[in-house]
TINUSE-242789 format. One line per field, with one value per residue: x, y, z of N, C-alpha, C, O, CB in turn; residue in one letter. Coordinates in steps of 0.05 Angstrom, whole numbers, plus 5000, padded with zeros to 4 digits. Glycine has a CB too. Example, Ala and Ser with C-alpha at 12.3 -4.5 7.8 and 13.67 -1.06 7.14 Angstrom:
REM residues 2
n_u [5264 5257]
n_v [4886 4955]
n_w [5156 5142]
ca_u [5246 5273]
ca_v [4910 4979]
ca_w [5156 5143]
c_u [5264 5258]
c_v [4934 5001]
c_w [5156 5157]
o_u [5285 5268]
o_v [4934 5023]
o_w [5169 5161]
cb_u [5226 5282]
cb_v [4911 4988]
cb_w [5181 5114]
resn [a s]
//
This chain:
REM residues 221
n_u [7954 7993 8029 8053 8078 8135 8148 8185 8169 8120 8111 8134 8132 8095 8123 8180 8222 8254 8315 8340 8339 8329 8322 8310 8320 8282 8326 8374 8360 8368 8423 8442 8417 8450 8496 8486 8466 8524 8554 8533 8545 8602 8619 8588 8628 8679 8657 8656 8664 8641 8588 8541 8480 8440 8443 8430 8427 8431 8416 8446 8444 8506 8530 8539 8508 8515 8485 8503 8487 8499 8533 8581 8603 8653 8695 8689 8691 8754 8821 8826 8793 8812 8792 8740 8760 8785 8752 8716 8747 8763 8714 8704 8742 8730 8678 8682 8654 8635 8631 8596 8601 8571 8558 8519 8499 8482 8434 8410 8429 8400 8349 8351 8333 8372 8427 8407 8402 8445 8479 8460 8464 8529 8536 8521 8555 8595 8591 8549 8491 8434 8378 8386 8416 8372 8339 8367 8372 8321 8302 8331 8324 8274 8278 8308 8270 8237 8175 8158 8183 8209 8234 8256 8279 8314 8336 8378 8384 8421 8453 8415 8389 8343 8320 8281 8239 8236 8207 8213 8193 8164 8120 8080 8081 8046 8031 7997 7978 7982 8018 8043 8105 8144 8208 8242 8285 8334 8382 8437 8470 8534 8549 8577 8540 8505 8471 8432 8377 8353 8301 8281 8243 8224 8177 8178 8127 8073 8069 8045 8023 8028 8018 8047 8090 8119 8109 8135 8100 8105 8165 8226 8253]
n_v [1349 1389 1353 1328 1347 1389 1436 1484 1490 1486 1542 1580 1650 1662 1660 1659 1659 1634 1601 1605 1649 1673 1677 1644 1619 1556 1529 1538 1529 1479 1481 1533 1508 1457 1486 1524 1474 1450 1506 1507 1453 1460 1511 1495 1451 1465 1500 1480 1478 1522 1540 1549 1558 1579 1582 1638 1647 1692 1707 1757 1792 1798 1772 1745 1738 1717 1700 1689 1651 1649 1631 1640 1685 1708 1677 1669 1703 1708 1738 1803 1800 1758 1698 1702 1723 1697 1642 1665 1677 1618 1607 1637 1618 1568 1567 1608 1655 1718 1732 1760 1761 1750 1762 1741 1747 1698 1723 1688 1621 1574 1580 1561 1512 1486 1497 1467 1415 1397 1406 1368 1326 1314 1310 1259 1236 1232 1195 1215 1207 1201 1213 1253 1298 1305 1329 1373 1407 1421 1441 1494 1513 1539 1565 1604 1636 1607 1580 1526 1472 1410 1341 1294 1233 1178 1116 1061 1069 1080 1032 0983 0926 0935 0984 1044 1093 1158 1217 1277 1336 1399 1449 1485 1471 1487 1455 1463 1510 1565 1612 1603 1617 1569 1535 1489 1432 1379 1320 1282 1232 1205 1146 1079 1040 1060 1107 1165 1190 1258 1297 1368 1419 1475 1529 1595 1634 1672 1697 1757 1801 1875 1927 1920 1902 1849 1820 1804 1767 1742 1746 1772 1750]
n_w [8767 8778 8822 8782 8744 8731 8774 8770 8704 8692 8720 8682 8655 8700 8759 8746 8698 8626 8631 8582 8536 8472 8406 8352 8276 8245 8230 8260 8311 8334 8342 8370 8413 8429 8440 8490 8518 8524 8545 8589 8620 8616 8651 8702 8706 8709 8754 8798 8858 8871 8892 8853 8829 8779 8710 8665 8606 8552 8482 8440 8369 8370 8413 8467 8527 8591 8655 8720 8776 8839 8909 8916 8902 8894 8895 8837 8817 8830 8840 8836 8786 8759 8757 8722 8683 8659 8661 8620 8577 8564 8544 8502 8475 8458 8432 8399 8393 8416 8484 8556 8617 8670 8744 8794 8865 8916 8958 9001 9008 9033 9020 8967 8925 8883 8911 8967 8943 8924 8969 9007 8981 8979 9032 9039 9003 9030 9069 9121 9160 9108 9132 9178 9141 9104 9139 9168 9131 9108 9162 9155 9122 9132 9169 9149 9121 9080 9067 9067 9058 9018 9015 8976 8964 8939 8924 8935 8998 9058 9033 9028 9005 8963 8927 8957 8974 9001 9044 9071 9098 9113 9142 9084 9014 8966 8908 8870 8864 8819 8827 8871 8894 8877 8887 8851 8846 8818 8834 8840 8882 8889 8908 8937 8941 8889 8858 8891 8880 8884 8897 8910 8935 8946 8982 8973 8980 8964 8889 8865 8807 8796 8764 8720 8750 8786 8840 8905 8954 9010 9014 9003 8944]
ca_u [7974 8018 8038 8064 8094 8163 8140 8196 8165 8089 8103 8152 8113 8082 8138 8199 8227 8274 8344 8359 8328 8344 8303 8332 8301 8291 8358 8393 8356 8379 8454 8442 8406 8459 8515 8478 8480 8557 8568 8529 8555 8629 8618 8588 8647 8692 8660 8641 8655 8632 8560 8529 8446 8420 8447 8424 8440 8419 8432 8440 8462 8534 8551 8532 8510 8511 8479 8512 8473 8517 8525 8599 8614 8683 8706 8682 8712 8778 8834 8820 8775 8830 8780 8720 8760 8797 8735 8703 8773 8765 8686 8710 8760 8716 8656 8685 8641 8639 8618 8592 8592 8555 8562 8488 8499 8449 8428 8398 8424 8390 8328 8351 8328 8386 8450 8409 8414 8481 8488 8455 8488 8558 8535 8516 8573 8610 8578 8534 8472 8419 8355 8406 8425 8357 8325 8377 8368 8283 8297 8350 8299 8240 8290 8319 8249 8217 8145 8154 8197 8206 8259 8251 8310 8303 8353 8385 8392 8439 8464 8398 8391 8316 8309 8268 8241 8232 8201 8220 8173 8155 8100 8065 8083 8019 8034 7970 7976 8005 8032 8063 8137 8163 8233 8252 8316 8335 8406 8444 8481 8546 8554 8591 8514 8494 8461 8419 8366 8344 8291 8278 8216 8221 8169 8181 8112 8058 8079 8024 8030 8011 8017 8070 8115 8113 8119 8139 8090 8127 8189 8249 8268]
ca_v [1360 1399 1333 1309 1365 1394 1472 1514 1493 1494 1560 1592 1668 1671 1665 1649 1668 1616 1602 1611 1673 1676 1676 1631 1590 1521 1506 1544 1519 1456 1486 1540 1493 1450 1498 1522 1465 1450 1522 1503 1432 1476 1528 1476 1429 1491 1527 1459 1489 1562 1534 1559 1550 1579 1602 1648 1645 1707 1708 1786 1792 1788 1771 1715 1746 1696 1707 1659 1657 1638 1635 1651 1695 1723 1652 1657 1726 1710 1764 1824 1786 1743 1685 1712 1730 1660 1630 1687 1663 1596 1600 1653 1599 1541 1567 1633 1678 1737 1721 1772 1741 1773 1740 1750 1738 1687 1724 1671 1595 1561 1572 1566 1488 1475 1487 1447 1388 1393 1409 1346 1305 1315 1301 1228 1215 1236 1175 1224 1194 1216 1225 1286 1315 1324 1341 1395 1420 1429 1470 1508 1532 1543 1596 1625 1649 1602 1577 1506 1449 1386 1334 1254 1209 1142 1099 1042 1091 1063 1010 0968 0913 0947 1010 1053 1128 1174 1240 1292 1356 1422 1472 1479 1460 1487 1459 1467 1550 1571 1638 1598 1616 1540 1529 1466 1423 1359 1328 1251 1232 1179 1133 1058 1023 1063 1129 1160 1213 1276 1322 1394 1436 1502 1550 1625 1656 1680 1725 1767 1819 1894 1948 1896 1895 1821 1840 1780 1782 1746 1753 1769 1727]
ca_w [8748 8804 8826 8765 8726 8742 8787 8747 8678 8697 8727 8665 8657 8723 8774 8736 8666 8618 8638 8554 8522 8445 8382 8326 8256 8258 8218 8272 8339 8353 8340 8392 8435 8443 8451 8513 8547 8531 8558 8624 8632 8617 8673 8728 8717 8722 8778 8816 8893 8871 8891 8827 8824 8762 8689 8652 8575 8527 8457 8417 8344 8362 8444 8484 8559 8612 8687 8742 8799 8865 8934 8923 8877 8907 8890 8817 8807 8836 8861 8809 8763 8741 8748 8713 8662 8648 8643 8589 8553 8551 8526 8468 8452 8451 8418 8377 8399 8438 8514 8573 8640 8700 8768 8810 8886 8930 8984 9022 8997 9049 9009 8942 8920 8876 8940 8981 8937 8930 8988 9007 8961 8987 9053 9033 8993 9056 9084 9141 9149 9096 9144 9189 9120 9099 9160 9173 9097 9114 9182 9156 9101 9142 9189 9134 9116 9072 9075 9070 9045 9017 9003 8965 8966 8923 8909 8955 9020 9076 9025 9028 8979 8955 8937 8966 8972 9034 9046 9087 9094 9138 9125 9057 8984 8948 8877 8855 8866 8801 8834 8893 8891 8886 8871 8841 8834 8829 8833 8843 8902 8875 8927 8934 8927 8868 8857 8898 8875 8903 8889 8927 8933 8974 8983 8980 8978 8939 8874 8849 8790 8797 8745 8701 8761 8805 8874 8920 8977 9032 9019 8980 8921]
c_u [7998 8024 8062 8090 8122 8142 8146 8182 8131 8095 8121 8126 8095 8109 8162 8197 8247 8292 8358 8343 8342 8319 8323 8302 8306 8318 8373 8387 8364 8412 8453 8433 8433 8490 8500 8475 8509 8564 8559 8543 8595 8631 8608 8609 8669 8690 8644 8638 8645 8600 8537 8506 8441 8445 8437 8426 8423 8438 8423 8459 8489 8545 8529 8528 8503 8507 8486 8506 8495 8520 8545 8616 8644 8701 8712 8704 8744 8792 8838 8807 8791 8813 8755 8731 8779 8777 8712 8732 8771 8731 8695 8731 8756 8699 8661 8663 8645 8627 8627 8583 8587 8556 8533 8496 8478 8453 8428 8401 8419 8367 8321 8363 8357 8415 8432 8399 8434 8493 8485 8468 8517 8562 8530 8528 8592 8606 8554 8501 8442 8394 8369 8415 8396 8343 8331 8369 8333 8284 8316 8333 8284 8257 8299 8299 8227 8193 8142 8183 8197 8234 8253 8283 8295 8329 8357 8402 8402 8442 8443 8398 8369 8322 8288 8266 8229 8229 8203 8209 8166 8137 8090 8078 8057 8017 8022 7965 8001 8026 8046 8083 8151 8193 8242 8273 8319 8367 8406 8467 8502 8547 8563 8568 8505 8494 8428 8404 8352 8336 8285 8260 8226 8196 8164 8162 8102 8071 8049 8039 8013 8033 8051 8096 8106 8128 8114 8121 8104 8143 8198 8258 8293]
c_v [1372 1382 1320 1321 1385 1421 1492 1513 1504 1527 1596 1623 1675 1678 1665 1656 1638 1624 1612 1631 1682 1674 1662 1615 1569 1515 1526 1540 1500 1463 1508 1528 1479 1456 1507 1501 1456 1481 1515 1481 1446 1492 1507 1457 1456 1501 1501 1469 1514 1559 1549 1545 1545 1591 1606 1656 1665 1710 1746 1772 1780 1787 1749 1733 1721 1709 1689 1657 1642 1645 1645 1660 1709 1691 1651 1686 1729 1737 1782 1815 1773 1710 1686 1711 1702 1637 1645 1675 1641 1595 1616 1633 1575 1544 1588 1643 1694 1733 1750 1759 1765 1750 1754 1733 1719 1696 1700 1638 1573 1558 1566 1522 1475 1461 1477 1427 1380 1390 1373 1319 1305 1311 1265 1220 1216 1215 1186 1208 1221 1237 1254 1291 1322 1338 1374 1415 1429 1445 1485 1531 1548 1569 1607 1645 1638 1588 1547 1495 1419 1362 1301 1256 1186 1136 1082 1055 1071 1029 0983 0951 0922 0973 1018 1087 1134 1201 1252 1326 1379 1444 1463 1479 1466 1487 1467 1497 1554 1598 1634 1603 1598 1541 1497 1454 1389 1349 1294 1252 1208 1163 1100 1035 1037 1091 1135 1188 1227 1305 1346 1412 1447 1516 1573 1654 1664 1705 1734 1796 1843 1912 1935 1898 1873 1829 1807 1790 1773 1749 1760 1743 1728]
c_w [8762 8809 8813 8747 8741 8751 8771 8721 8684 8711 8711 8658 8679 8748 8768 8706 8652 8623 8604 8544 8496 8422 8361 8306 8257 8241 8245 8309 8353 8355 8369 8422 8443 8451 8478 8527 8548 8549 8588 8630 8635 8644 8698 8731 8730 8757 8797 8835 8891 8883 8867 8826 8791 8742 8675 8629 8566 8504 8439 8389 8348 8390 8455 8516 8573 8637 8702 8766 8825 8887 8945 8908 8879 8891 8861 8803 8805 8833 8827 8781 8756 8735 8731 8686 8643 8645 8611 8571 8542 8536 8508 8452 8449 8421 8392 8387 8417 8469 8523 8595 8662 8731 8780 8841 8895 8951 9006 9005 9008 9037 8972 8946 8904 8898 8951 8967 8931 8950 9007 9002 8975 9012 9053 9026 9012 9085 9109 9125 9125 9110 9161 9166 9116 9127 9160 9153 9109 9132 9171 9133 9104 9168 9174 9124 9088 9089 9079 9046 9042 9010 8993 8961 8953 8923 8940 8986 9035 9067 9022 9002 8958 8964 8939 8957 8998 9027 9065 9083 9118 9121 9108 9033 8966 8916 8864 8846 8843 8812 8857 8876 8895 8869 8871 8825 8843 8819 8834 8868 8893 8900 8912 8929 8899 8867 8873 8887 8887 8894 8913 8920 8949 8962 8982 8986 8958 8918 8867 8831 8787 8773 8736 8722 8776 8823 8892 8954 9008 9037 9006 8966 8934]
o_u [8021 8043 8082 8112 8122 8123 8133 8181 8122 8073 8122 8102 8081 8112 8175 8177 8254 8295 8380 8322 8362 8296 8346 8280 8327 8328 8396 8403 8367 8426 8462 8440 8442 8506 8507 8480 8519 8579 8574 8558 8609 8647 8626 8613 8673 8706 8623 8615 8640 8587 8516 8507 8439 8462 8427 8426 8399 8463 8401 8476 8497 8567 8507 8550 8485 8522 8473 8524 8503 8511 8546 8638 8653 8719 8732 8724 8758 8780 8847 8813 8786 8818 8750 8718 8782 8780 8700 8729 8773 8728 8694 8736 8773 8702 8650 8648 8658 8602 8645 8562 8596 8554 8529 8499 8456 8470 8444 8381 8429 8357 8301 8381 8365 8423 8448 8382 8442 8513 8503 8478 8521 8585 8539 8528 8609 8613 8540 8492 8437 8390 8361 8439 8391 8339 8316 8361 8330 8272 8320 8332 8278 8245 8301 8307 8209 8191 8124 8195 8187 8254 8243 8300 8272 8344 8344 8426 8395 8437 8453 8405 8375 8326 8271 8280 8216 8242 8194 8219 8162 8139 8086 8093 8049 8009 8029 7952 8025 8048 8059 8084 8170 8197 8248 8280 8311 8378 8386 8479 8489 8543 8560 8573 8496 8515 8407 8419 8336 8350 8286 8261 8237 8192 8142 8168 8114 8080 8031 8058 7990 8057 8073 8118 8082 8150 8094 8126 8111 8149 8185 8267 8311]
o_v [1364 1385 1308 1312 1393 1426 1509 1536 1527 1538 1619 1616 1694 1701 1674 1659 1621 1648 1623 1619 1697 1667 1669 1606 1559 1492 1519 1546 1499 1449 1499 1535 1487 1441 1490 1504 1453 1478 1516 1485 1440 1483 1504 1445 1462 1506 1505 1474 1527 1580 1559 1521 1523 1607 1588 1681 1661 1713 1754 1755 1760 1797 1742 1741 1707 1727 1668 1664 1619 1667 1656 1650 1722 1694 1639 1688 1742 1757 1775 1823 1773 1698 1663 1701 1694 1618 1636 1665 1638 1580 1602 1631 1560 1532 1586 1624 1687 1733 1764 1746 1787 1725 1778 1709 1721 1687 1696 1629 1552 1535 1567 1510 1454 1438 1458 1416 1356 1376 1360 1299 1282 1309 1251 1196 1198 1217 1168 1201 1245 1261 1276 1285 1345 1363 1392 1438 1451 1466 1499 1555 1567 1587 1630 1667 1651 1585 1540 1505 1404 1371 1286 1273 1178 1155 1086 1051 1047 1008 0962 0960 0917 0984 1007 1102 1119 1212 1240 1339 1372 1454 1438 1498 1447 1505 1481 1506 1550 1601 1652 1599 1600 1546 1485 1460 1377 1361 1280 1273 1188 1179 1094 1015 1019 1102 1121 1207 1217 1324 1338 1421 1436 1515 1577 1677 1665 1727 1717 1809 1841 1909 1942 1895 1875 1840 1792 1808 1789 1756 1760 1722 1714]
o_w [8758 8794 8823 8740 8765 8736 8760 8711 8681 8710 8719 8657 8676 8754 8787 8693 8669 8623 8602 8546 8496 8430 8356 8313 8265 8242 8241 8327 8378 8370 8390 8444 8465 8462 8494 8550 8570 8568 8608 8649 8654 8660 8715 8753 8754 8774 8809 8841 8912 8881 8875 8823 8780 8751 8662 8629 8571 8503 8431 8387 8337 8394 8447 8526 8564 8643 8699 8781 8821 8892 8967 8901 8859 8874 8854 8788 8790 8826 8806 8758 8732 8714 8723 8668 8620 8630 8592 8549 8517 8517 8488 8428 8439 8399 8370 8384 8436 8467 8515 8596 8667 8732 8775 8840 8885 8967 9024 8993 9000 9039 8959 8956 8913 8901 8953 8981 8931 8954 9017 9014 8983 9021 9071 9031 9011 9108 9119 9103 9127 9106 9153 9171 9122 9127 9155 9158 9120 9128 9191 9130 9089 9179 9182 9118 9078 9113 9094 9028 9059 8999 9010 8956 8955 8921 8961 8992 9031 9080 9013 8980 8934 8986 8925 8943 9013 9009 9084 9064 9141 9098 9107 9036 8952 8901 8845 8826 8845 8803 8866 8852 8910 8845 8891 8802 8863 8801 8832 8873 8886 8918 8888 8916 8884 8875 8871 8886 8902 8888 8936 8897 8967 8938 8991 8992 8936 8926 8864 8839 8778 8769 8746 8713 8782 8825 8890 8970 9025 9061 8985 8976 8925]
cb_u [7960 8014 8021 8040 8068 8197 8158 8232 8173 8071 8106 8162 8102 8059 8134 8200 8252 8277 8357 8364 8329 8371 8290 8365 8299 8263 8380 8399 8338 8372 8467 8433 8380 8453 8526 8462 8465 8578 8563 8497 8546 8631 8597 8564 8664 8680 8637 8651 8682 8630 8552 8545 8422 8390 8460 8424 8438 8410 8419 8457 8467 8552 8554 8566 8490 8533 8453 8541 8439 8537 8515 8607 8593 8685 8687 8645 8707 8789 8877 8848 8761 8864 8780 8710 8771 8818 8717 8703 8799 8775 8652 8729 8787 8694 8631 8685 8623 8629 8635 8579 8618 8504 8597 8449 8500 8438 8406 8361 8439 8391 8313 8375 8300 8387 8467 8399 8407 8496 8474 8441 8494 8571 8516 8503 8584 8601 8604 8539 8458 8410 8340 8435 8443 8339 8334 8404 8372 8259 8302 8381 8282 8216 8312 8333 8262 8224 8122 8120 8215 8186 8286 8226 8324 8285 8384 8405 8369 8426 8486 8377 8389 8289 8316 8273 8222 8262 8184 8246 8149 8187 8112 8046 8088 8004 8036 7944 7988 7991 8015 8064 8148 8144 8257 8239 8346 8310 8419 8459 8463 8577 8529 8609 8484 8472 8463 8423 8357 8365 8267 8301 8186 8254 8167 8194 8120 8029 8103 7995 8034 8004 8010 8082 8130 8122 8085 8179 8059 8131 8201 8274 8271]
cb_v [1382 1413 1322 1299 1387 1395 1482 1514 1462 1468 1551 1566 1662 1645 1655 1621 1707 1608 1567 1585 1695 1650 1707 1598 1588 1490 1511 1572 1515 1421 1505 1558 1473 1432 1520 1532 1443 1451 1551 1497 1400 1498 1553 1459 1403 1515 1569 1434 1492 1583 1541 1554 1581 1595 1603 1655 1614 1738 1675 1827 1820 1809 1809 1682 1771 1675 1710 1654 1645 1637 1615 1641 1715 1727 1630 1651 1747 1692 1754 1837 1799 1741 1677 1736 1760 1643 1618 1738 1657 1572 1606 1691 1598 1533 1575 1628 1675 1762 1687 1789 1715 1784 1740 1732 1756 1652 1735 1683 1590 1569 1590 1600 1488 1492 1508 1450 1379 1411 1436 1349 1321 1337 1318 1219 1217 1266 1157 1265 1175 1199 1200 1286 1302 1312 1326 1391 1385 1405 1470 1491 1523 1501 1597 1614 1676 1590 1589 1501 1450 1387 1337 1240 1197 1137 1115 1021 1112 1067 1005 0983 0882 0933 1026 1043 1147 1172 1243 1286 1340 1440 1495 1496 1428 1512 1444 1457 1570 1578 1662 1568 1629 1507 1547 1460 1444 1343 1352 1235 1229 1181 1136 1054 1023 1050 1133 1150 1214 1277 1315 1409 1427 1533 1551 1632 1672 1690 1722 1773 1806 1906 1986 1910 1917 1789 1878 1772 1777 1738 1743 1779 1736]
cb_w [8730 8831 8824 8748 8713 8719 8815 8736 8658 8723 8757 8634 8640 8731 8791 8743 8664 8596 8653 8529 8540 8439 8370 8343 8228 8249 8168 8260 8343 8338 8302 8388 8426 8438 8432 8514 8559 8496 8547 8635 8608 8592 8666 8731 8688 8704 8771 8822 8917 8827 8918 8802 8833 8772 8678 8658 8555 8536 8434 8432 8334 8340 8470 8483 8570 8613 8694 8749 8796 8863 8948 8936 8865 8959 8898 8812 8823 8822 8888 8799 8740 8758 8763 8725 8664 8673 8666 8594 8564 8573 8537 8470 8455 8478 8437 8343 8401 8426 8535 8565 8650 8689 8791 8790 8896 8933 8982 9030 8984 9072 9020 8928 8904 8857 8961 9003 8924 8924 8997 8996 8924 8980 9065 9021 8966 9064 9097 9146 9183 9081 9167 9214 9095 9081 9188 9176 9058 9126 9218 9150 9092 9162 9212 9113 9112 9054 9052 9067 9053 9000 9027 8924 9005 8884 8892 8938 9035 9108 9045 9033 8984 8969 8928 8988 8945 9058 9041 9087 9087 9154 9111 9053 8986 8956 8864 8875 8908 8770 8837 8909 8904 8874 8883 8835 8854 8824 8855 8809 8926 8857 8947 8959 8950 8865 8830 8921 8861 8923 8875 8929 8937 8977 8986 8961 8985 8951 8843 8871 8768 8832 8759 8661 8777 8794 8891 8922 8978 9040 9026 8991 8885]
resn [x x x x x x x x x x x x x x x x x x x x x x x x x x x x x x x x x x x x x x x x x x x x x x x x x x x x x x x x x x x x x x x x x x x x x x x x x x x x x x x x x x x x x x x x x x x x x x x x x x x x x x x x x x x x x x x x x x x x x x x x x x x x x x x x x x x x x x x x x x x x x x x x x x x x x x x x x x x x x x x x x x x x x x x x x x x x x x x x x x x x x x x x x x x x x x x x x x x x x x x x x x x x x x x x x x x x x x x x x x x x x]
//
């Protein structure tokens, strides 16, 4: 079952919470549903080089809060918030509603699964070869202080007429451990043969949960 099933969803309430947090009735779910993801596909085209991971959508009565997780949030804020606040402008004047945007730093985005498939990615369409992109991406992980990594590639790698897939791996991956700390992302690489796809497993360490707080035992989230 760990095998098969995406990490973040199989592990939603144990190590990880939803990226959308709202309560709605069914005539009004699929309408908030798919304004959240126009606002995300809005903000990642926007904040393409900001390296932006994860967002966080909550819905109250009457404000929209958003969390933007990133690796460079100086970028996103621009000089006296003047960027922060030109994109809260343009989502109040898309959607009409009231928007709260929060920027969340990434400590460490060497181990955060989403930048390194991007990161990835933009090395490939940069023509560098794939096998030294991921490689580098797996040790750069495993010193930054995770526990293990992983990386698949499929598609028609160095232009081959057959595609293929390739694995690239250090340490442990223990899907099977619902309280492993896996982070999972997966992303597309464009290139002049096609597309190439690319999933990312990191490790971070067991969570376990004492008196309703989750205490990360090897490391910092």
């Amino acid at each position: 079952m760990g095998q098969k099933v995406d990490p973040n969803i199989l592990r939603i309430g144990i190590t990880r919470s939803w990226d959308s947090k709202w309560y709605a009735n069914k005539r009004d779910y699929s309408k908030f549903l798919l304004k959240d993801l126009k606002i995300e596909k809005i903000i990642r085209e926007k904040l393409e080089d900001a390296s932006v991971s994860r967002i966080e959508i909550h819905r109250t009565s009457n404000k929209v809060i958003i969390n933007i997780h990133s690796a460079k949030p100086g970028l996103i804020i621009g000089r006296q918030g003047a960027g922060i606040e030109a994109l809260k402008e343009e989502l109040e004047k898309k959607f009409h509603e009231e928007f709260s945007l929060s920027i969340k730093e990434i400590s460490k985005p060497a181990i955060d699964a989403k930048l390194l498939g991007e990161n990835i990615a933009k090395q490939i369409e940069k023509r560098i070869s794939y096998r030294r992109a991921a490689k580098m991406a797996v040790e750069k992980a495993l010193e930054s202080g995770a526990q293990g990594a992983k990386i698949s590639l499929a598609g028609r790698l160095n232009g081959v007429e057959i595609a293929r897939s390739e694995f690239f791996s250090k340490g442990k991956i223990p899907l099977h451990t619902l309280r492993a700390n896996i982070d999972y992302a997966k992303t597309v690489a464009k290139t002049t043969y096609g597309t190439i796809g690319i999933k990312v497993w990191v490790y971070k360490g067991d969570v376990f949960k004492k008196k309703n707080e989750v205490q990360v035992t090897e490391m910092d989230q």
